[in-house]
N, C-alpha and C positions, 0 to 999 in steps of 0.2 A: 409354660404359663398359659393359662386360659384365654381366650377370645371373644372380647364382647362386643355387642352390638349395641350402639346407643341410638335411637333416634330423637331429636330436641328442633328448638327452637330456639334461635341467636344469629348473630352474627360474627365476623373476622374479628379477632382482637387488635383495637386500633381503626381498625373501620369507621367511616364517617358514610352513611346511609341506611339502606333496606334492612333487615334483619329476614329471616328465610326459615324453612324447614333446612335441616341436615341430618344426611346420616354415617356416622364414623365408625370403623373397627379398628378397635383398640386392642393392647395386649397387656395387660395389666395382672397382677394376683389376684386382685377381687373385685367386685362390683360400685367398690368404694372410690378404689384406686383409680377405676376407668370413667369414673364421674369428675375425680380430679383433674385428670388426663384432658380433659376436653378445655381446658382455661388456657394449657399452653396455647394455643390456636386459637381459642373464640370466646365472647363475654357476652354478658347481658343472658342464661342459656336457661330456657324453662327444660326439664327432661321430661320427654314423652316416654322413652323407654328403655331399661336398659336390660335384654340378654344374652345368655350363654350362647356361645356358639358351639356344638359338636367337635372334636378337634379335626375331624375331616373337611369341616367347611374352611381352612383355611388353602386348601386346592393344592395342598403337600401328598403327592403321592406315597401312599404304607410302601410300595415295594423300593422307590430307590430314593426317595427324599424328596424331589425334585418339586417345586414350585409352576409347573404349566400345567396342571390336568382343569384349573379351571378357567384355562383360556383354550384349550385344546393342543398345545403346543408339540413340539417333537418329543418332549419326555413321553406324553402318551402314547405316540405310535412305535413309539422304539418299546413299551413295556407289552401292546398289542403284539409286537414280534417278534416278542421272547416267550408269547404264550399268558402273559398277564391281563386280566382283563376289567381293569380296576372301572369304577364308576368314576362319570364325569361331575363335580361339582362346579356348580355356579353360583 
């Protein structure tokens, strides 16, 4: 499933104050889905934007699956030391 990037205006749902900018990545089928996606958590929400993310920006290394290349974590220097040399996303 796709990766989207929403940025809006709202706040907590249930909250009693401020409303703020925020910005959520979601994972949803479509760009529809990911606007709905946002009410479980927050209300009142003007949308400023909402897009695709690449599937590499979710910091899933291609070679072993692993979820740290966009923290930098040991997935990445273990695939450095097997000769991989993936890019770091952030």
């Amino acid at each position: 499933m796709p990766l989207y990037r929403i940025t809006f205006f709202g706040r907590l749902a249930g909250a009693i104050g401020e409303s703020g900018d925020h910005i959520m990545t979601v994972e949803t089928p479509d760009k529809y889905a990911a606007r709905l996606k946002l009410y479980d958590t927050h209300e009142h929400i003007s949308i400023g934007r909402i897009e695709e993310l690449p599937p590499h920006a979710s910091g899933v290394c291609p070679n072993c699956g692993q979820y740290q290349h966009a923290t930098g974590g040991d997935c990445l220097n273990e695939c450095r030391r097997r000769g991989f040399a993936p890019e770091v996303r952030s």
